[in-house]
N, C-alpha and C positions, 0 to 999 in steps of 0.2 A: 151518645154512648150506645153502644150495640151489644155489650155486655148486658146477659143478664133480662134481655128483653126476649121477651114469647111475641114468636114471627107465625102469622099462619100464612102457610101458602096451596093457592090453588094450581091446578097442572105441575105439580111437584115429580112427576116421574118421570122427567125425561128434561135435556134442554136447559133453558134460560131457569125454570123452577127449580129443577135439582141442583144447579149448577149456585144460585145464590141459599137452597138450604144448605149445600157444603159449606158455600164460603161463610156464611154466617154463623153456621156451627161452629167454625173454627176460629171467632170472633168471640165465642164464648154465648150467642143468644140463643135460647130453646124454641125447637122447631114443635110445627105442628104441620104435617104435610097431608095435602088434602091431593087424588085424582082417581080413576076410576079402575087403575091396574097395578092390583096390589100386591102381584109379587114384585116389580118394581119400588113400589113405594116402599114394601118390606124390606128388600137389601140397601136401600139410600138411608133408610133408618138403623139398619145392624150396623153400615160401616161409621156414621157418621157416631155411634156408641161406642165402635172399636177403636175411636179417635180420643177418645175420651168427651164424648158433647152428648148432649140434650135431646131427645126426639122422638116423636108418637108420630102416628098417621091411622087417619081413619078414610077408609073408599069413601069416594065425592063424586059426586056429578052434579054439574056446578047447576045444569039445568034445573035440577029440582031443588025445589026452595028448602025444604023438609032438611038434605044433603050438607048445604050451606049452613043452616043451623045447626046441625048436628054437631059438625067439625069446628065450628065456634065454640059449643058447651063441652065439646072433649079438651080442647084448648084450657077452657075455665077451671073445666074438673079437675086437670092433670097438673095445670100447674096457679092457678089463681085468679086468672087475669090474659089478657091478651092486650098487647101493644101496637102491635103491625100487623096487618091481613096485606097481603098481596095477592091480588085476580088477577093470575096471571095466564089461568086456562084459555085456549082460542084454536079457531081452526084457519082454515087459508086454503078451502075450494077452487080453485082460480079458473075462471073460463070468461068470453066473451058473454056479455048481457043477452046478444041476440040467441045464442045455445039455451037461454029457457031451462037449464037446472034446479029449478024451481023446489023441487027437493032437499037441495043443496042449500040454497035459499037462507030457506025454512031454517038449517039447520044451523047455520052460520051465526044467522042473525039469532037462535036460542042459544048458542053458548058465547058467545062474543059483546051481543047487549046484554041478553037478560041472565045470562052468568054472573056477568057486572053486577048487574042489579040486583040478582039475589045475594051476592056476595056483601053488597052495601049491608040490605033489607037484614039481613043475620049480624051482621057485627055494629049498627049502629046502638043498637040499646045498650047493648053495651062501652062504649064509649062516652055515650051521654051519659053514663051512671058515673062510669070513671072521672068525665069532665076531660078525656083527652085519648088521645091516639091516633092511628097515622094511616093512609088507605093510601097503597101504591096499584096501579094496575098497566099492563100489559097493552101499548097501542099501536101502532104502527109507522113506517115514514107515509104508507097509503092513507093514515090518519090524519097526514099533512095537505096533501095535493093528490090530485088524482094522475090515477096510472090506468091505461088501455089494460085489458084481462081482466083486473082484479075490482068493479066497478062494486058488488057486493060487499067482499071483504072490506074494501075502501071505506066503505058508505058504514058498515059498523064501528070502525074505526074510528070513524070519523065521530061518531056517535059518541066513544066513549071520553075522546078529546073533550068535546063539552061537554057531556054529563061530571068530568071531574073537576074541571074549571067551577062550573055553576057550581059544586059542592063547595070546593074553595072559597070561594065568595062566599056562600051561606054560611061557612061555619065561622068564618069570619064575624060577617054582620050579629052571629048570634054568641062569642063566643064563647064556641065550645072547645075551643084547645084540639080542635082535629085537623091534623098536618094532610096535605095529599100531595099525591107525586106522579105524573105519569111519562113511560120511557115510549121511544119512538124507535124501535132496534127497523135498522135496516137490513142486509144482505145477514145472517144469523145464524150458524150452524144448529139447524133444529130439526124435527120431523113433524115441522108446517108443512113440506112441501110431498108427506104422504097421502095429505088429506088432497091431493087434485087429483082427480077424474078426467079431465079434458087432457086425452096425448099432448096435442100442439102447446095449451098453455104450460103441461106438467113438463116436455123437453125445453121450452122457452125459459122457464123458470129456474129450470135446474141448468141449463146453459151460466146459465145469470148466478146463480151459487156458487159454481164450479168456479167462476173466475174471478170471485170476490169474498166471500165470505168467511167468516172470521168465530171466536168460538163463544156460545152462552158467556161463558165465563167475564167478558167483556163486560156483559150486560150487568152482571153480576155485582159487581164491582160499580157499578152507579147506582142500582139500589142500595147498596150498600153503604154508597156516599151519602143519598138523602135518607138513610135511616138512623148514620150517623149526628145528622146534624142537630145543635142544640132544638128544646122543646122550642123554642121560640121563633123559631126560623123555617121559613114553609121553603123548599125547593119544588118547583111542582111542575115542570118540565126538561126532559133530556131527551134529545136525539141522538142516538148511537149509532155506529157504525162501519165498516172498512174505510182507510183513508183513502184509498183508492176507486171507492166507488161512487160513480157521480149520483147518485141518489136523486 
């Protein structure tokens, strides 16, 4: 049931985030939307009020751990309890390994893993107090296999793949009643492909969107699925994507 359950979501102001705090709003579950630009954040929370649904937002930057707590205890304060976090913040720098973006790096690899991880690091205790809840997060099909360009993004990706796996297990072996999930969106009408710096990769990429991709919404709508699903039932990977794209 998706009624009635407090979602918190990071990267909510744009994209795949906003697109499943909609749909979920209108599923009846109360949002908590977390990212770093808040006049966005502020009109995804006035319409989805003028819909009649649920929803706060507090500025986030998933980087800092302090950010990630925050938007946890505003979730608590406002409405009692948190149920679902979704980390769905992430950038997609894309350039060849040998260009030495190293800057880029840097930056990737802070909001893409240790976004994750401060995102865990804030909402476990509370779960283990609950005895249950549910961590979806944001990974890639570069999560899967590797792709020429994107050998950083990839390589986070790929990171978070197992870090939610091994949680799965763990929470299992311990049980603590914590569901995970994580999506693998492929070609995705997002503004991933603002964060590239490199021309050749940024036309290469956007060549590859133009003639494939397809809307958040999509995405949306599989989270939705595994947040639907009974407490007892873990779904904990989806690949998404244009049927037409060979991925």
């Amino acid at each position: 049931m998706i009624k009635e359950k407090v979602v918190v979501i990071t990267g909510a102001s744009s994209g795949i985030g906003a697109s499943t705090a909609m749909l979920l709003a209108s599923k009846g579950a109360k949002l908590v939307l977390g990212a770093r630009r808040e006049d966005k954040l502020q009109r995804i929370v006035n319409k989805i009020k003028e819909n009649g649904g649920e929803a706060i937002y507090k500025t986030t930057d998933v980087v800092n751990p302090d950010d990630n707590k925050s938007l946890v205890e505003a979730a608590k304060k406002e409405f009692g309890r948190v149920d679902v976090i979704f980390l769905n913040a992430g950038l997609m720098p894309s350039s060849e390994i040998a260009k030495l973006k190293t800057d880029e790096w840097d930056r990737t690899v802070d909001v893409n893993i240790k976004g994750v991880l401060n995102g865990i690091a804030a909402i476990m205790p509370t779960f283990k107090e609950q005895n249950g809840g549910q961590i979806v997060t944001t990974s890639s099909v570069a999560g899967l296999k590797p792709y020429p360009g994107v050998g950083v993004y990839g390589a986070t990706k790929h990171a978070v793949r197992d870090l939610m796996e091994v949680l799965r297990m763990e929470s299992a072996q311990t049980n603590s009643n914590i569901r995970t999930a994580t999506i693998y969106p492929a070609a995705i009408h997002t503004e991933l492909l603002s964060t590239i710096t490199d021309p050749e990769a940024a036309k290469a990429m956007q060549a590859n969107y133009d003639q494939y991709q397809i809307g958040p919404d999509r995405v949306a709508n599989v989270v939705a699925f595994a947040i639907d699903q009974p407490e007892d039932t873990n779904v904990s990977e989806f690949t998404v994507g244009p049927t037409n794209q060979p991925w």
